[in-house]
C-alpha positions as CSV (number, residue, x, y, z in Angstrom):
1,X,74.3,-0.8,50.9
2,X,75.4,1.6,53.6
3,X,72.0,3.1,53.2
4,X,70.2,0.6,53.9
5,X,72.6,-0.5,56.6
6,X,71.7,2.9,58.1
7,X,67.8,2.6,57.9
8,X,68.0,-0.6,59.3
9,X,69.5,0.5,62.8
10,X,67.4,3.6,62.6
11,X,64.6,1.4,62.6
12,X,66.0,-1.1,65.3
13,X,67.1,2.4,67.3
14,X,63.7,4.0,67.4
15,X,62.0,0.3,68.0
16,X,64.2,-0.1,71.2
17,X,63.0,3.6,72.2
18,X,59.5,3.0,71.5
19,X,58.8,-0.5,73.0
20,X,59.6,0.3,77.0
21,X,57.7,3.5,76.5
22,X,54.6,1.6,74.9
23,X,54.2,-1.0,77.4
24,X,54.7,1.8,80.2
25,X,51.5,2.9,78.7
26,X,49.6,-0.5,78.7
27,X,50.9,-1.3,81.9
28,X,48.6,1.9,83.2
29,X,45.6,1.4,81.1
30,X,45.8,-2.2,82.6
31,X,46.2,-0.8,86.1
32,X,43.4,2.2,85.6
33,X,41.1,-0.6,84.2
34,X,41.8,-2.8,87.3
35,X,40.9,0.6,89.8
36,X,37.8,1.7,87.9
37,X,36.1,-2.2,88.8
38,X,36.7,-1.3,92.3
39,X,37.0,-4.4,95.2
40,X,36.1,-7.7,94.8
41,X,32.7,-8.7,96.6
42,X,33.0,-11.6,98.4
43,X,30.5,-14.2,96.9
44,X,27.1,-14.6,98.1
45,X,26.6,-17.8,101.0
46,X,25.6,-20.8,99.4
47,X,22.0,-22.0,100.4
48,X,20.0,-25.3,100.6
49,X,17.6,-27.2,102.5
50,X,17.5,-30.6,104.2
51,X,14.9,-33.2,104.7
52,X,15.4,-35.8,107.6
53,X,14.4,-37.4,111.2
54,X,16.0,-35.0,114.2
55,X,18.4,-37.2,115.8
56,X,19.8,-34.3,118.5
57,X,18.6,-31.0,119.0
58,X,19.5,-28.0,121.6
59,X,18.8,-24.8,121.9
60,X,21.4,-23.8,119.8
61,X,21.7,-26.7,117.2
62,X,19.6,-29.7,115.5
63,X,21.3,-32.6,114.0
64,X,19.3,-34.4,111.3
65,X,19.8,-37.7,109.8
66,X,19.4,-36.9,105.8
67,X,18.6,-40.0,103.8
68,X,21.4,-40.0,101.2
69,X,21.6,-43.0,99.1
70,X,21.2,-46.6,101.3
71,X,22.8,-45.0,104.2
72,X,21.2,-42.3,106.1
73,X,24.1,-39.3,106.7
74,X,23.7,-36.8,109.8
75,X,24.3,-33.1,108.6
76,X,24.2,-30.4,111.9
77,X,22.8,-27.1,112.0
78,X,23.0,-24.1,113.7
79,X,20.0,-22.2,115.3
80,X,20.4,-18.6,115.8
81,X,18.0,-15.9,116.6
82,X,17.2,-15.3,113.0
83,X,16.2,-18.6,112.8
84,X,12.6,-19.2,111.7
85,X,10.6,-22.5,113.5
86,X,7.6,-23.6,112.7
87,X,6.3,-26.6,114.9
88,X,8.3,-28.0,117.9
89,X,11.5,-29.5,117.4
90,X,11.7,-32.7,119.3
91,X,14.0,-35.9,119.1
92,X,12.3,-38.2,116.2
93,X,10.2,-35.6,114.2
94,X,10.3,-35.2,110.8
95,X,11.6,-31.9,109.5
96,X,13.1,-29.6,106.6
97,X,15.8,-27.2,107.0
98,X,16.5,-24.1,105.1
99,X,19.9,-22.7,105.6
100,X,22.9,-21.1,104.4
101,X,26.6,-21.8,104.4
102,X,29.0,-19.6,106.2
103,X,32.1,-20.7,106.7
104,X,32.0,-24.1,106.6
105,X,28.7,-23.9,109.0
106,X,25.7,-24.7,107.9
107,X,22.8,-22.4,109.6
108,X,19.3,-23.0,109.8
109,X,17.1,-20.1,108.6
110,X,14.0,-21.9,108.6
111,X,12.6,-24.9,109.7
112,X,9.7,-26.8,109.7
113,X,8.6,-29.6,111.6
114,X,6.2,-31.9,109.8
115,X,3.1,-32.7,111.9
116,X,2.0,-36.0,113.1
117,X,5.4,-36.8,113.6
């Protein structure tokens, strides 16, 4: 009885000793793991296009009235000097907008006016 008494809180001794020392070593596999992926990349801007009647346009945005369901819904875009234009952007032409999202703006990186608009 004593025997086993003593094998038991050997075993309950060296347990105690080994578990802080394990997850030490887990904790820095974890960690090295982590370092080795490097930094996060942000994600990538999220890109679409547009089709509608210019309602507003300046030199530095356009305003088009997208037909979304019954109602029509004006989305605004900004022009920049990597913007791409084909045609002539003019108050009641028809047109399609390519751009990409950056924070929270939408910016045009191509558009085309339809002709005989």
């Amino acid at each position: 009885m004593k025997v086993s008494k003593q094998v038991l809180l050997t075993v309950l001794a060296t347990g105690l000793l080994i578990a802080p020392a394990w997850s030490r070593s887990m904790s820095a596999a974890t960690t090295s793991n982590h370092a080795q992926q490097g930094p996060t990349q942000p994600a990538p801007a999220a890109t679409g296009s547009a089709t509608g009647k210019i309602v507003a346009v300046t030199d530095a945005s356009l305003s088009l009235a997208v037909q979304q369901g019954s109602d029509p819904q004006t989305q605004q875009f900004i022009i920049n000097s990597d913007t791409k234009i084909d045609g002539k952007l003019a108050v009641g032409a028809m047109a399609t907008v390519e751009f990409s999202t950056d924070g929270g703006n939408q910016i045009a990186t191509h558009i085309s006016v339809q002709s005989g608009s």
